[in-house]
C-alpha positions as CSV (number, residue, x, y, z in Angstrom):
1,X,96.4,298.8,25.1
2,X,97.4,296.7,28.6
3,X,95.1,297.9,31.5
4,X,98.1,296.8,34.4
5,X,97.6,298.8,37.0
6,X,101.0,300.2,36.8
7,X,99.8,302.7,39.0
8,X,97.9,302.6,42.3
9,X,96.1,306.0,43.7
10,X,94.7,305.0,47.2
11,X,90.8,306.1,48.0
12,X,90.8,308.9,50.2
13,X,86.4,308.7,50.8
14,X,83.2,308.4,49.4
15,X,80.4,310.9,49.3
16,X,77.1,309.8,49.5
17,X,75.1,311.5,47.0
18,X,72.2,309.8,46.6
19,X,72.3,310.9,42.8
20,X,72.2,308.4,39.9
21,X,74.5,310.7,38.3
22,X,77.1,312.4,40.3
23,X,79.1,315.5,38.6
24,X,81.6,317.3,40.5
25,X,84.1,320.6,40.0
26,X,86.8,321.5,42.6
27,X,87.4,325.3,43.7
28,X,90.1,326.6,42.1
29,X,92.0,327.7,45.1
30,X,90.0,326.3,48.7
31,X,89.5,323.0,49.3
32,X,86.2,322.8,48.1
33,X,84.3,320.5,46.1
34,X,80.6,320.5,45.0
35,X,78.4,317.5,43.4
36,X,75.4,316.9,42.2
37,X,73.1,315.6,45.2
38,X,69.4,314.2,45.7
39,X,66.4,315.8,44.5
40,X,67.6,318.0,41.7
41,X,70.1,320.0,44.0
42,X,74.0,320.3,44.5
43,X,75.8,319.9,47.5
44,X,79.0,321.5,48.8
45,X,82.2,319.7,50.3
46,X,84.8,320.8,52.5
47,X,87.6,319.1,52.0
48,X,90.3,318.2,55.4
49,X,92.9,316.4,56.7
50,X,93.0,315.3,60.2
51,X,96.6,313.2,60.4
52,X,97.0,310.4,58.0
53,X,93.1,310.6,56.7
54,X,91.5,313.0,54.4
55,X,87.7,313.4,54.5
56,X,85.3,315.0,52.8
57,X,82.4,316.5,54.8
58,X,79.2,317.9,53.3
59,X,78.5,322.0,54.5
60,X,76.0,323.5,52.2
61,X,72.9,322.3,50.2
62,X,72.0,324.4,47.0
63,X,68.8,324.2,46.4
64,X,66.3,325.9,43.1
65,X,66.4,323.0,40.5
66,X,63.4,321.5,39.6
67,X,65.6,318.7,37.5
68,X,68.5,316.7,37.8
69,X,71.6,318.7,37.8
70,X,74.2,317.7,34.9
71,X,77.0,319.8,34.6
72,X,79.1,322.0,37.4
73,X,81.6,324.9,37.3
74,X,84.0,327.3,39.6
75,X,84.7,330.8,38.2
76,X,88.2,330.8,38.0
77,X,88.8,334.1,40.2
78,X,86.0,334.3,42.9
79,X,83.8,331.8,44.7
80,X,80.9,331.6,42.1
81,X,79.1,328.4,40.9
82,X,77.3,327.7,37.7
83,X,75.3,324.6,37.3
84,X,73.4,323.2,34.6
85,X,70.1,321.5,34.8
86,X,67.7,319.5,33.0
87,X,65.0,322.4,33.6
88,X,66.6,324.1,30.3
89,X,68.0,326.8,32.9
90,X,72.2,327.6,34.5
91,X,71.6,329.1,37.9
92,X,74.6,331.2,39.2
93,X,75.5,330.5,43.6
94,X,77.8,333.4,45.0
95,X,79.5,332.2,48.1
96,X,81.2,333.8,51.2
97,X,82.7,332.4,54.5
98,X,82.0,334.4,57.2
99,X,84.2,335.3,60.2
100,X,83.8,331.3,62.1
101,X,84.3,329.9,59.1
102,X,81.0,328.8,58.2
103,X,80.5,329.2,54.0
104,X,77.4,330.8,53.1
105,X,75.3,331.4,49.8
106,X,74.3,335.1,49.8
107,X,73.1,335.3,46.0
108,X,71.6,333.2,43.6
109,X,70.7,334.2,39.9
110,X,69.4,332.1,37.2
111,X,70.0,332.2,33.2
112,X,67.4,331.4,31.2
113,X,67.5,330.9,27.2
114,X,68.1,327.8,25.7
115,X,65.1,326.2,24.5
116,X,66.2,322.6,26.4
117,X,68.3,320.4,28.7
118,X,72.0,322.2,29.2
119,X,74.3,319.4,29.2
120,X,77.3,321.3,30.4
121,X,78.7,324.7,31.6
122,X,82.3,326.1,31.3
123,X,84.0,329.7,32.6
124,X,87.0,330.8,30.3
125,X,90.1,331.3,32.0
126,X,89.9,335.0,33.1
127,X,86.1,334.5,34.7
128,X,84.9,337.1,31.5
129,X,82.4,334.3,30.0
130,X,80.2,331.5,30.8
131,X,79.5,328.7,28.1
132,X,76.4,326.6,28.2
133,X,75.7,323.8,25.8
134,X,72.3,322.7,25.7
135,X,69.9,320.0,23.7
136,X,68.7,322.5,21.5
137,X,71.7,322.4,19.2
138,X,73.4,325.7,20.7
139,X,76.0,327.0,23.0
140,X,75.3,330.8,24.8
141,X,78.0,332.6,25.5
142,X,77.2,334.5,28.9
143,X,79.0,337.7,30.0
144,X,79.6,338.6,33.4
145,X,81.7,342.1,35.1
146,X,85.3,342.6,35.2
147,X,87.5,344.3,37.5
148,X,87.3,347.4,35.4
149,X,83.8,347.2,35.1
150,X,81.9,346.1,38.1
151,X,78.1,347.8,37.1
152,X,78.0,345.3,34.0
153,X,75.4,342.7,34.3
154,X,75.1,339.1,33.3
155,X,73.9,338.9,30.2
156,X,73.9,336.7,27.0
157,X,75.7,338.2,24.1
158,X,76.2,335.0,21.6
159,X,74.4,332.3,20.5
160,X,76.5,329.7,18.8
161,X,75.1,327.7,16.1
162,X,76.5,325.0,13.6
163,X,75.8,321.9,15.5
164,X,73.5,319.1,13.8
165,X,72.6,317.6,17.3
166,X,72.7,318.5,20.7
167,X,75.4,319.9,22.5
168,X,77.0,317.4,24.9
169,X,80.6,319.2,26.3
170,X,81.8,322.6,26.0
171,X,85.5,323.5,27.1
172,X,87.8,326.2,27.1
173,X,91.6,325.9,26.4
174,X,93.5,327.3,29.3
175,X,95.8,329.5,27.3
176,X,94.8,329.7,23.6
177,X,91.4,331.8,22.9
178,X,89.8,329.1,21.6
179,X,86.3,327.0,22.4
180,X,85.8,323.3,21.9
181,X,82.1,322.3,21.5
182,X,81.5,318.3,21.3
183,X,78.0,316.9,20.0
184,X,75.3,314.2,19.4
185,X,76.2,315.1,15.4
186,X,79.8,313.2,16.0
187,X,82.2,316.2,15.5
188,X,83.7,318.5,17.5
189,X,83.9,322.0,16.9
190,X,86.3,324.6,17.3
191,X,85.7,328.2,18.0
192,X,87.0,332.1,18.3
193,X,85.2,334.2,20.2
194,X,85.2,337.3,18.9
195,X,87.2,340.4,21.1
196,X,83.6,341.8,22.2
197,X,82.3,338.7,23.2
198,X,79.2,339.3,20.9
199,X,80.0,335.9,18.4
200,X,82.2,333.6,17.4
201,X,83.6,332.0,14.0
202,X,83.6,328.5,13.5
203,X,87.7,327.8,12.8
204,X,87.4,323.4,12.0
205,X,85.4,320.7,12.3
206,X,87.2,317.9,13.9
207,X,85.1,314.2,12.8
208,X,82.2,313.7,10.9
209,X,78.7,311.6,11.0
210,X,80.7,308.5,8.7
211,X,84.1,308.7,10.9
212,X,83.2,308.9,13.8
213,X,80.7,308.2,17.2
214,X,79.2,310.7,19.1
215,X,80.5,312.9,21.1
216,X,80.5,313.1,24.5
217,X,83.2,314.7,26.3
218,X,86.1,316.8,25.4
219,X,89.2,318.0,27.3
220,X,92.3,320.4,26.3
221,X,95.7,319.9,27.3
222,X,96.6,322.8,29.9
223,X,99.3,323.8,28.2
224,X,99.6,322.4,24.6
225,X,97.6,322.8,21.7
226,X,96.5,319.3,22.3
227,X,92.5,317.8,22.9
228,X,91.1,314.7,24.2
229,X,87.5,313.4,23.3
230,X,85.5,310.6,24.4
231,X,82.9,308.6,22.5
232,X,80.1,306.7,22.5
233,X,81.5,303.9,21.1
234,X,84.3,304.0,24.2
235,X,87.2,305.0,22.1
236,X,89.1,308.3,23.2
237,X,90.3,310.4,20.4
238,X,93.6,312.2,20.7
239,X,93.8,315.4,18.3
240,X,96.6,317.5,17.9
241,X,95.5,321.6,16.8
242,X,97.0,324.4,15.3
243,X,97.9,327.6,17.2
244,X,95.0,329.4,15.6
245,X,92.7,326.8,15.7
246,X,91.9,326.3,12.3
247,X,93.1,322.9,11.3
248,X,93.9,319.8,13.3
249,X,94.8,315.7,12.8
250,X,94.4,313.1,15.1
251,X,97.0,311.4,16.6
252,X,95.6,308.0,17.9
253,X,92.5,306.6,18.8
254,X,92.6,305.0,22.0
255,X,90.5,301.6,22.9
256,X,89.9,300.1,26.5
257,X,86.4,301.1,27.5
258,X,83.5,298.7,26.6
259,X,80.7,301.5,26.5
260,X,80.2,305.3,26.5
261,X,83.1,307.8,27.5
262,X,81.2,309.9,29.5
263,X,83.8,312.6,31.1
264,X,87.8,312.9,30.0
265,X,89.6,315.6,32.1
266,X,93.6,316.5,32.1
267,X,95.8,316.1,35.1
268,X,97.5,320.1,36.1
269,X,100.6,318.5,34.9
270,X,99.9,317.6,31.4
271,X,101.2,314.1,31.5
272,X,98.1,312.2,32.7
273,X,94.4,312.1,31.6
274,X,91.4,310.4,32.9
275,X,88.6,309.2,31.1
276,X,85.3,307.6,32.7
277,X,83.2,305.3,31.1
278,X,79.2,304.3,31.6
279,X,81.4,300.1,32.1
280,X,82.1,301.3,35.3
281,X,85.7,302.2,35.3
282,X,87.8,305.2,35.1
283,X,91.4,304.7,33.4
284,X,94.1,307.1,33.6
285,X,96.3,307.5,30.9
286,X,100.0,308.3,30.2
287,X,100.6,310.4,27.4
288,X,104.0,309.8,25.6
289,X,106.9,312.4,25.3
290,X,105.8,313.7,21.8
291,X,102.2,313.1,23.1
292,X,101.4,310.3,19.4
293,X,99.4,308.1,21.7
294,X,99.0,307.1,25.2
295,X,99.0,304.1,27.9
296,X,96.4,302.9,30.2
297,X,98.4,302.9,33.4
298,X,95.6,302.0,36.2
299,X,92.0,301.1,35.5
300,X,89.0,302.2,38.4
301,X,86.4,299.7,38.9
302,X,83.4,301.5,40.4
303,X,80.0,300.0,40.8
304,X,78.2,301.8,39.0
305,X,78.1,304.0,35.4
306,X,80.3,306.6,35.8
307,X,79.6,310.4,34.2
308,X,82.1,312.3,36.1
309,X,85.9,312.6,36.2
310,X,88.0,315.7,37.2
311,X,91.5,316.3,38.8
312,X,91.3,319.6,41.5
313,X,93.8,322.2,40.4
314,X,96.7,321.6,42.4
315,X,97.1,318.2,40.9
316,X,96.1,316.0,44.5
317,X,93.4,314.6,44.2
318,X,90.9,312.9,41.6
319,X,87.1,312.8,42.1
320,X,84.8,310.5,39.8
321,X,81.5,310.3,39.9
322,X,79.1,307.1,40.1
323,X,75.8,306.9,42.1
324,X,78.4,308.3,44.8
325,X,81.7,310.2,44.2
326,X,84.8,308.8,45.4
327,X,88.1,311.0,46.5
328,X,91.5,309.6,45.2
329,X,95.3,310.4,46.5
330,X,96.8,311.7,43.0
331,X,100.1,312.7,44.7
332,X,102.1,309.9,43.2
333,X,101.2,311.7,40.0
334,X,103.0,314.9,40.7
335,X,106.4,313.3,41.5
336,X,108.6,314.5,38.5
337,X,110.3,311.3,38.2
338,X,107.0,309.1,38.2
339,X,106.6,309.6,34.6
340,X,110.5,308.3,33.7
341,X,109.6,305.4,35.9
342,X,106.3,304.5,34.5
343,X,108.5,304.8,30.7
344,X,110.9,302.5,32.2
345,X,108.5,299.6,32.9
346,X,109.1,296.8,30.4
347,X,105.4,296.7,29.7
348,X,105.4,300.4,28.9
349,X,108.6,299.8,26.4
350,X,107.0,296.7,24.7
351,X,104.4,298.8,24.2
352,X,105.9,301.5,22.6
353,X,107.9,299.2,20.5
354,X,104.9,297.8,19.2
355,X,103.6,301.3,18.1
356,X,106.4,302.1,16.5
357,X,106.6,298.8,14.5
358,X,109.3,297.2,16.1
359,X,109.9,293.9,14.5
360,X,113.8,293.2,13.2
361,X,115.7,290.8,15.7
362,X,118.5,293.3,15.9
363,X,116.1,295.9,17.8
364,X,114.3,293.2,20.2
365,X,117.9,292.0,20.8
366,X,118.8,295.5,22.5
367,X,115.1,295.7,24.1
368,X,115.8,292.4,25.4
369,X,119.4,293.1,26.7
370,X,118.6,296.6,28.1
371,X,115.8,295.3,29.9
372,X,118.0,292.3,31.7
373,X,120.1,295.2,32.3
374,X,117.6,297.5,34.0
375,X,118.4,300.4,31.5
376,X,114.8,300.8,30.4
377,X,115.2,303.8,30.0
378,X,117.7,303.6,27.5
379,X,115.4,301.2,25.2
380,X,112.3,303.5,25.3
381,X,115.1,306.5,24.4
382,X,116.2,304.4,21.5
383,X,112.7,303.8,20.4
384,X,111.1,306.6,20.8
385,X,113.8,309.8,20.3
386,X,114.8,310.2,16.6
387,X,116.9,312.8,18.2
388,X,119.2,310.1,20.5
389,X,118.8,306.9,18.9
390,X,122.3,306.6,17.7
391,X,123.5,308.2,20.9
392,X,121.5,305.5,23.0
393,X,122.9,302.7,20.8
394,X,126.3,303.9,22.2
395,X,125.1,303.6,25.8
396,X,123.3,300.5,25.1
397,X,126.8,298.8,24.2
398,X,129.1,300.7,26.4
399,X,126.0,299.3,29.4
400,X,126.1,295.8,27.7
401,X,130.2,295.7,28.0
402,X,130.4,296.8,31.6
403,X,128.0,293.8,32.7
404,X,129.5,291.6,30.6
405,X,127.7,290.8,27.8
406,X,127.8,291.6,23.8
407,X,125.5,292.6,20.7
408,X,126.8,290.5,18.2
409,X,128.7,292.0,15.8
410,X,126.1,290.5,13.0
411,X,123.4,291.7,14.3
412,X,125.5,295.4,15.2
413,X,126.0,295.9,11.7
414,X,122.1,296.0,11.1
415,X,122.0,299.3,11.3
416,X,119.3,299.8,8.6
417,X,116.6,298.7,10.8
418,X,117.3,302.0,12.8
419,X,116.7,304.0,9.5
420,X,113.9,302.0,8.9
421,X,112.1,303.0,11.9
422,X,112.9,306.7,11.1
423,X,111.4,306.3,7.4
424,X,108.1,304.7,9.0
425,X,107.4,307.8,11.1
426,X,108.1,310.2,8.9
């Protein structure tokens, strides 16, 4: 895979943590972002723009860990935290801002159960669970009130078991009722709550202890039946799921980190991903249209190992997290043509070409006369989109005729190596 940095996101600021590992979350809906901060506590952010800058300035310590915090989470719906901790306990921060503005924390509760370190914590979609994965092999499944039901307390109502190791990532998909659980056994596992809340069924096993590393992180898609997970070995797996949940293939293996892939997360849009690595970079990705693989469009250097990476809801900004966490400008990402431009690149349609197994002389003869041509476009189409190849190669010529130049009619008549392509992917 290249690592050009085909795309550039500009550094917003830098939050000084003092934490040797800095997690972050985003608020779902206020500009809001928490981290992990100094001496075992987590520190809220208030995010503003004053003109051309955008800072990030620090308004509320939380404070009741005895040990380093690992994982953070917003409940989708209202202004609750969840954080994990190394002091085998999730502690639960309700927030308010009162009438100046100011944000206060007016409740704290703490969840205790698992019988070591949580790794990570996760709501599902509607705010109606909390997932904790923890060291001792397990994920809890914690309960909290609903709108029709505000007298219900927090409780936990499922203990899921199945993992050979400990539990490293825990993730809900955003619109299919399924749970991803990644571990220290080197397999992922897929789950279905059940409609009380009160269990869940183990639907597949994605890896194994000879196939793959261990896991450390895994994301979904936001729309798609699609999940990303990153490794130990620093290879990021790209699996494709069924509806139900209960089978699933990868679709590439992806190779650019030199050590640990410590945190993957999805941009809103579902075209980028991010993945961040204990070699000190982030990379952001670029999923292809039918999503078979992926390429490395910019590559982070930080200074130091990196466990955290996560885009804030409405797709602006990107937050990783070293011994500090930086703020990114992701706008450029939510421009619709961006991604059409990024395919466009000659780098990006080499690439492709390779992937595809491009190799006859008649199909680098287009590639190499479309790109002369600036019509890109047209190549990656011809490559990549069963669908339009043979209506690309009448484009191709009808472009190649109006600047004046040819396809031989030798090499035209080649037309096999179109079929062959189709055969290969088949």
């Amino acid at each position: 895979m290249s690592d050009q940095n085909l795309v550039t996101l500009p550094l917003l600021d830098t939050m000084i943590t003092d934490s040797y590992r800095s997690i972050v979350a985003f608020h779902p809906r206020l500009p809001l972002i928490v981290t992990s901060y100094e001496n075992n506590n987590a520190k809220i952010w208030e995010i503003s723009t004053n003109g051309t800058k955008t800072l990030a300035t620090g308004v509320l310590i939380l404070e009741g860990h005895r040990e380093a915090v690992n994982s953070i989470a917003f409940h989708p719906r209202i202004s609750l935290i969840a954080t994990g901790s190394d002091d085998y306990s999730a502690k639960l921060w309700l927030l308010i801002k009162d009438d100046p503005g100011i944000l206060r924390m007016i409740k704290s509760g703490t969840l205790n159960g698992h019988k070591d370190e949580i790794n990570c914590v996760a709501f599902d979609p509607l705010g109606q669970y909390l997932a904790t994965s923890s060291n001792d092999n397990t994920v809890k499944l914690w309960s909290f009130p609903t709108r029709d039901d505000t007298t219900k307390k927090i409780s936990c109502v499922a203990t899921l078991k199945g993992h050979m190791g400990y539990v490293s990532s825990v993730a809900f998909h955003p619109i299919l009722p399924i749970l991803a659980t990644g571990s220290g056994d080197r397999t992922v596992k897929l789950w279905k709550i059940s409609d009380d809340g009160t269990g869940g069924d183990c639907l597949a096993t994605l890896g194994s202890w000879v196939e793959s590393k261990t896991v450390n992180s895994v994301a979904f898609h936001p729309v798609e039946p699609l999940i990303v997970i990153g490794h130990s070995d620093g290879t990021v797996k790209v699996w494709t799921i069924s509806q139900q949940g209960r089978s699933a293939s990868c679709l590439t293996t992806l190779k650019g980190h030199r050590s640990n892939v410590y945190s993957v997360a999805f941009h809103p849009n579902g075209q980028f991903f991010a993945t961040a690595s204990l070699d000190m970079t982030v990379k952001l990705w670029l999923l292809r249209n039918d999503n078979s693989s992926a390429l490395c469009v910019s590559t982070f250097q930080l200074n130091s190992a990196v466990k955290s990476v996560v885009f804030d809801p409405s797709g602006r900004f990107l937050a990783t997290g070293c011994n500090s966490v930086q703020l990114w400008d992701c706008s450029l990402l939510t421009n619709e043509g961006r991604r059409s431009e990024l395919l466009a690149t000659s780098k990006f349609a080499q690439v492709a070409a390779e992937k595809i197994g491009v190799n006859s002389d008649f199909q680098k003869n287009i590639l190499r006369r479309v790109m002369s041509q600036k019509n890109q476009a047209l190549a990656v189409s011809l490559l990549t989109d069963e669908q339009s190849q043979e209506k690309s190669l009448a484009e191709i010529k009808k472009k190649a005729k109006q600047n004046g130049g040819k396809i031989s009619r030798r090499k035209h008549k080649n037309r096999n190596n179109i079929q062959g392509i189709r055969k290969s992917r088949k």
